[in-house]
N, C-alpha and C positions, 0 to 999 in steps of 0.2 A: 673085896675080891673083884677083880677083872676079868672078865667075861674072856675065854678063851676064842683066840680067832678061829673060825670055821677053815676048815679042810679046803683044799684047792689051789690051785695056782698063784703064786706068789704075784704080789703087786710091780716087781721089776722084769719077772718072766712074762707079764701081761702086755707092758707096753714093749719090748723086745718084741713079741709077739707080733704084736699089733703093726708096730712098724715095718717090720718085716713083710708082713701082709700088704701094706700100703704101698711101701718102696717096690716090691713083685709086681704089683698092678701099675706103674707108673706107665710101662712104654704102652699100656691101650689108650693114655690119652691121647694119640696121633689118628688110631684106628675111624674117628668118625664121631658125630653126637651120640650116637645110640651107647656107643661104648662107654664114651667121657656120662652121661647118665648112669649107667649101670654101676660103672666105677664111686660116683657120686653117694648110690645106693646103698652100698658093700662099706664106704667109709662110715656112713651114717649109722648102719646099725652095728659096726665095731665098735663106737664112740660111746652107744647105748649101752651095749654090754658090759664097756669098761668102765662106767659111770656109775652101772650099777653095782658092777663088783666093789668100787674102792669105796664108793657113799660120799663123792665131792664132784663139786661143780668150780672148784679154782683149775686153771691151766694143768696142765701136766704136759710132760716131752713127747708124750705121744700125742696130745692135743696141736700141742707146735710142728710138730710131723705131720700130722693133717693140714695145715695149713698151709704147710710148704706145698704140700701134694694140691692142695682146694687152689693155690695161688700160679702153681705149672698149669694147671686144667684149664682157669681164665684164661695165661698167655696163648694156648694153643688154641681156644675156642674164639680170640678175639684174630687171631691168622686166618681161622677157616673162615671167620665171616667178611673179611676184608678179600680175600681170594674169591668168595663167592661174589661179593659184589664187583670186582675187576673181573671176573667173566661174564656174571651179566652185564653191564658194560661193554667188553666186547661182542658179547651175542647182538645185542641191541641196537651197533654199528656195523654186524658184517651184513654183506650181500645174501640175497638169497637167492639159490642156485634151483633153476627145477626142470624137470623136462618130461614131460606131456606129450600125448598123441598129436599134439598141433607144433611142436617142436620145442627149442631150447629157449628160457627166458633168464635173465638175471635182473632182478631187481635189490634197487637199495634198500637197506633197511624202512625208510621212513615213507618208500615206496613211490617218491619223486622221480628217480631215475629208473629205467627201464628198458632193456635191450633185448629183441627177439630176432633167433635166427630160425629160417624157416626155410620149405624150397618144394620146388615139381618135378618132377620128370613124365615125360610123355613118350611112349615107342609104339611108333603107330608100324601096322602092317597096310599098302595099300594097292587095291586091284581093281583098274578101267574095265570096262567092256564098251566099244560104241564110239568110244573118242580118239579124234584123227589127230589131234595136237599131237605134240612131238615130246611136249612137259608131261600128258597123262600119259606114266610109263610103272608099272607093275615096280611097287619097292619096300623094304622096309626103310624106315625115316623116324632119326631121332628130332620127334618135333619140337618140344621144349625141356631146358636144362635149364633151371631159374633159380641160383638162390638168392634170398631175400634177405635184408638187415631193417629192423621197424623198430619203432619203439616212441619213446617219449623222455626229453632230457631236462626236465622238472617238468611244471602243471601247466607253462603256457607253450612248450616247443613237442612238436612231434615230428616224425621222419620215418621215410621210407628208401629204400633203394634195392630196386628188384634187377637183376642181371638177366643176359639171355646166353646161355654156351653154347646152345645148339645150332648147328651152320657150322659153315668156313671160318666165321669170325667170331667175333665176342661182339656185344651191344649190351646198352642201356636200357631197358624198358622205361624202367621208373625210378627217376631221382625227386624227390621232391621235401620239401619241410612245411610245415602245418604250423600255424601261430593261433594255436586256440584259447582267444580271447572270449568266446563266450559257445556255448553247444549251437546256440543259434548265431554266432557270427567267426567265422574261421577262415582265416589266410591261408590260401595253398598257394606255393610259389616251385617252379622247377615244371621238370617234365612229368606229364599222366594221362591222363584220357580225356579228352573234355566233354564235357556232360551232352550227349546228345543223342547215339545210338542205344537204345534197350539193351539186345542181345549185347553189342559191346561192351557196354560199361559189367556188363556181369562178370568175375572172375573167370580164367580162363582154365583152372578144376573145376567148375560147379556148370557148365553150356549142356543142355541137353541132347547135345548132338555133337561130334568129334570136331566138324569145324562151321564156322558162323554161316546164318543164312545171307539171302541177296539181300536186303534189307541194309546190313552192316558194310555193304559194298559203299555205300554212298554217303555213310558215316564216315565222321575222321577218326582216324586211330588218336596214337601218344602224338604230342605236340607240347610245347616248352611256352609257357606263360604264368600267368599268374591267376587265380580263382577266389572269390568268396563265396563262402558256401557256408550251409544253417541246416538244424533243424527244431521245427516247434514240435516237441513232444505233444503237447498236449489238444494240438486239431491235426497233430498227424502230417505236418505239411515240410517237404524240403524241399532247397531250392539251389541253384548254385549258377553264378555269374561271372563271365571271366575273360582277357583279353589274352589273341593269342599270335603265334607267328603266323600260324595257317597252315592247314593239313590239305593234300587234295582227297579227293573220295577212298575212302579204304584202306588208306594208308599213313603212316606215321608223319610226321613233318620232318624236316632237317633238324641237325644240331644249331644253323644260323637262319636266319631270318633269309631268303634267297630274292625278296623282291620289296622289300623295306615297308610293304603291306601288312595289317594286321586284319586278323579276323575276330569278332565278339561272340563267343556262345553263353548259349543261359538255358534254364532249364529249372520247370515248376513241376513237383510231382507230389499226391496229396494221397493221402493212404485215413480216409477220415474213420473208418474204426478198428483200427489197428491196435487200440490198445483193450476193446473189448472182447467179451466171448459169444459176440454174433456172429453166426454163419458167413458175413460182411468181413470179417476183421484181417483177411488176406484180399483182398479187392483195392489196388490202387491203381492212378492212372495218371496224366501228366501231357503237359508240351514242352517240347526242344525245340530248338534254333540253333541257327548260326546268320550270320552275316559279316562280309569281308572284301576286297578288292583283293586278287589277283593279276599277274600281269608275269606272265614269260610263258614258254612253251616245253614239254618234255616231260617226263611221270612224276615232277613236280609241280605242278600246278594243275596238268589236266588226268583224270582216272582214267584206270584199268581195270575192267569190270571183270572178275572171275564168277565160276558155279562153287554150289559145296562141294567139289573136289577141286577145287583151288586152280582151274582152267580158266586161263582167260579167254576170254569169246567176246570182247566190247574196248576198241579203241581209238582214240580219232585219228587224222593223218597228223603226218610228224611235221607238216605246215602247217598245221594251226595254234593258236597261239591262246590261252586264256587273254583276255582281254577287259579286265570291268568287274564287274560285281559277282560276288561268288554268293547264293542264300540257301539254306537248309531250311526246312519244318520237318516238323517230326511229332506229330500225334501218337501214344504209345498206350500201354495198360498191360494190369498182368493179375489172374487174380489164381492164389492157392488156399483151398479149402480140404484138408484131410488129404486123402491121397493124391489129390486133381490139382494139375497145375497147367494151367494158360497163359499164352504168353502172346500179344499182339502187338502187331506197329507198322507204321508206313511214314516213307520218307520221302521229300521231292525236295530232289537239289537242281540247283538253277544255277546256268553259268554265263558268264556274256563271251563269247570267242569270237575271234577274228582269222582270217587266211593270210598266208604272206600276199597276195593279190589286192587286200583290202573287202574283202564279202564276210559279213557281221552277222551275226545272232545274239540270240538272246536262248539257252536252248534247256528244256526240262527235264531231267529225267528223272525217274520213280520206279519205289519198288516196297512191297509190303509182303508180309506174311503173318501166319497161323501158326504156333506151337501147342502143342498138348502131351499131355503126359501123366501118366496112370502108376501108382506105386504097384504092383501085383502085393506085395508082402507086407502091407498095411500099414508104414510108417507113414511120415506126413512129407508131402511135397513140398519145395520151396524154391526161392527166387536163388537160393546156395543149394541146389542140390539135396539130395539125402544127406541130414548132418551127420548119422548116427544109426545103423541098422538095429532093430531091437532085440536081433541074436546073429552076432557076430559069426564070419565064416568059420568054421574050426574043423581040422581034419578027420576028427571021430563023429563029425554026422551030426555035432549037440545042435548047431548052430549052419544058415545057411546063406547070413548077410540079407541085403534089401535088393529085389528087383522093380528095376523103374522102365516100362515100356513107353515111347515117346514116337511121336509123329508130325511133319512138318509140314505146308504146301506155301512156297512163295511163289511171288510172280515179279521179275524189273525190266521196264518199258523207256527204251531210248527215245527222244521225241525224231518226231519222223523230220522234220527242218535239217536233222543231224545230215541227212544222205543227199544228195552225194556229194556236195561240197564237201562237208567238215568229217565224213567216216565214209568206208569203203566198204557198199553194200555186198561187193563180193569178198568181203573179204571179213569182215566183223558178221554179226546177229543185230536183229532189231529188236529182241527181247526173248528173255529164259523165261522158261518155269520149270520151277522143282519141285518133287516131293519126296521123301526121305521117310524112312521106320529105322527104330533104333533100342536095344535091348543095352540098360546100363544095369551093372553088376555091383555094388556095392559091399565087399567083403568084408570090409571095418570101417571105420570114419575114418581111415589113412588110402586105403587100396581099393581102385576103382577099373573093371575090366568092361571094355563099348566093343560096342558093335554097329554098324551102319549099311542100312541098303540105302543107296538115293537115284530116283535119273532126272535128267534135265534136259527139255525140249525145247528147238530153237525156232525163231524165227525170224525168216530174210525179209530186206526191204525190196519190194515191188517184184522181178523177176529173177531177182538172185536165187542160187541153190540156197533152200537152210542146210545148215552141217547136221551131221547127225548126233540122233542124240547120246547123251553122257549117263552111259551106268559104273557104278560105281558100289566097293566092297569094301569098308574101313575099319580095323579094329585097332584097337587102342589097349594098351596096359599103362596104368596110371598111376604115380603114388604122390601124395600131396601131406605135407606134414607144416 
């Protein structure tokens, strides 16, 4: 006798079944891994149960059915991983796009190339009291519009080009490219600042005061040359070296060289525990120069001395003529500890002049000051300003930004040789003194709102009238990104 087959679904209703089951599940192999898994799952233990039912381990059409099904799930899962690696591939070559409280950056992938766009603006309000010049006149003045293009175009080329909007016209501040051969040896070539006033070389967002002291009068501004310039991280020391057209006092140079003269600045500055956590570690100090031949006459070669309200009160007559040797020195220092921040420097620049008559000098003049400056709201002082107030302005009251209270006193002394051949006692000062208070507002690390009292007192050579003196009311709305 033969065993009668047990009750239940027929061996061709099974695999019917079965395939039916499997063919229904096909279109999830598109849906993803997780799916093509699941799917994997569900065939396995159909395969189980029908193995079990029939009691054989040869092929059957439903096992060939699975295979078909197990061989579309390869093709589909070897697509998805061939598309995954072609997008990572292109993730891994595109650019990276970002943009920050400090502005917009694009960098390349591999992070060689790099472009930032950046910029200021400045809207000063401004009000004399005391001054008889014709220039100190009650105004608002958009003082700077500056956007900036920086960046780095691989590992050894860097560049900058800063524009000015504001005025009548458009200008250049700063064009220049950077050949950074080593952190301690780097080519600047183009127009920039060259290394020799404190306050000047400082960004013009980050000044403790709405605009530079006398000091900065007899610095040269932007000038077009060429610079090497270093730093040794590890004693703290930078230095920078450089050949140029020639700037006169206080002001920027030409686009051309006007007198086929050049001038050399250099500049050591040593910050020796800057990279510890001693009370020291904001204290640096340094010497500037310059040294140069000039030779023509006019507000190219010889200065125009203004006050911190941008009055000029110091100019020779329009017969004299730079003549000879042009030298700066510049002793400087600056030290910031927690909320305290000091800033000092004194300049004597020396010129040789002549008259159209033939009566010569050799003439000196100098000027130094004191800055100081007090965080009220406890963030930390710096040579840039408040980076970062530690609770941002916000209109519900959370937050109130950083207050920095600052205070100034210079003093610049024409040498008295100057009068009255080569300046006109009745007519110029033989030396200002200023001193200036100033409340800076810091509402975010973007948006900065000044205030300024200053006066400045004059005085004449021998029995000339002095002018009177210059008070002055300047506030500022500032945004720097």
């Amino acid at each position: 006798m033969f065993p009668q087959p047990q009750s239940g679904p027929s061996r061709p209703l099974i695999r019917n079944l079965l395939a039916i089951a499997i063919l229904a599940a096909m279109p999830l192999a598109h849906a993803g891994d997780n799916e093509n898994d699941e799917l994997r799952a569900r065939i396995a233990a159909l395969e189980q149960r029908l193995a079990a039912l029939e009691g054989r381990t040869a092929p059957t059409a439903a096992t060939a059915d699975v295979d078909a099904v197990d061989q579309r799930l390869r093709v589909v899962e070897r697509k998805q991983e061939l598309q995954a690696e072609a997008d990572a591939t292109r993730a891994a070559s595109a650019p990276v796009l970002a943009l920050a409280d400090k502005g917009l950056s694009v960098k390349s992938a591999n992070g060689d190339l790099e472009v930032k766009v950046r910029g200021l603006i400045q809207g000063d309000f401004r009000h004399y009291g005391g001054a008889t010049s014709a220039s100190a006149l009650d105004s608002f003045l958009l003082r700077r519009v500056e956007p900036t293009l920086e960046g780095s175009w691989g590992k050894l080329i860097g560049f900058r080009i800063n524009a000015q909007l504001a005025g009548d016209s458009a200008s250049i501040n700063d064009a220049y490219v950077d050949l950074k051969f080593d952190p301690r040896a780097t080519v600047r070539v183009g127009k920039f600042k060259p290394a020799v006033g404190l306050e000047r070389l400082q960004s013009s967002n980050a000044t403790s005061s709405i605009e530079l002291g006398l000091p900065s009068e007899l610095a040269p501004g932007r000038d077009i040359g060429a610079q090497l310039q270093g730093d040794f991280s590890g004693i703290g020391l930078g230095y920078a070296v450089g050949l140029f057209n020639g700037a006169p006092d206080g002001r920027d140079g030409l686009t051309t060289n006007p007198d086929g003269d050049f001038e050399l600045a250099a500049r050591v500055f040593i910050e020796p525990w800057r990279d510890s956590v001693s009370a020291l570690s904001g204290l640096g100090f340094g010497l500037a120069g310059s040294r140069g031949d000039k030779h023509g006459t006019g507000n190219n070669f010889l200065p125009r001395y203004r006050t911190p309200g941008q009055v000029q009160f110091f100019n020779y007559r329009s017969t004299v003529l730079a003549a000879g040797e042009h030298t700066r020195l510049s002793p400087q220092a600056y030290y910031y500890g927690g909320r305290l921040g000091l800033l000092a420097e004194y300049i004597d620049s020396k010129q040789d002049v002549r008259t159209a008559t033939g009566d010569t000098a050799s003439l000196n003049n100098s000027a130094w000051q004191v800055v100081a400056g007090w965080v009220l709201t406890g963030e930390d002082a710096s040579y840039r300003g408040v980076l970062k107030p530690a609770h941002a302005f916000t209109l519900d009251g959370s937050g109130w930004g950083a207050l920095e209270l600052v205070g100034r006193y210079g003093h610049l002394s024409i040498d008295e040789d100057a009068f009255p051949l080569f300046a006109d006692a009745a007519a110029v000062a033989s030396s200002a003194r200023s001193w200036g208070l100033g409340l800076n507002w810091y509402l975010n690390s973007n948006v900065k709102l000044v205030a300024n009292y200053a006066r400045t007192a004059f005085d004449a050579f021998g029995t000339a009238t002095p002018r009177k003196d210059e008070q002055l009311f300047f506030t500022r709305a500032q945004l720097s990104f």
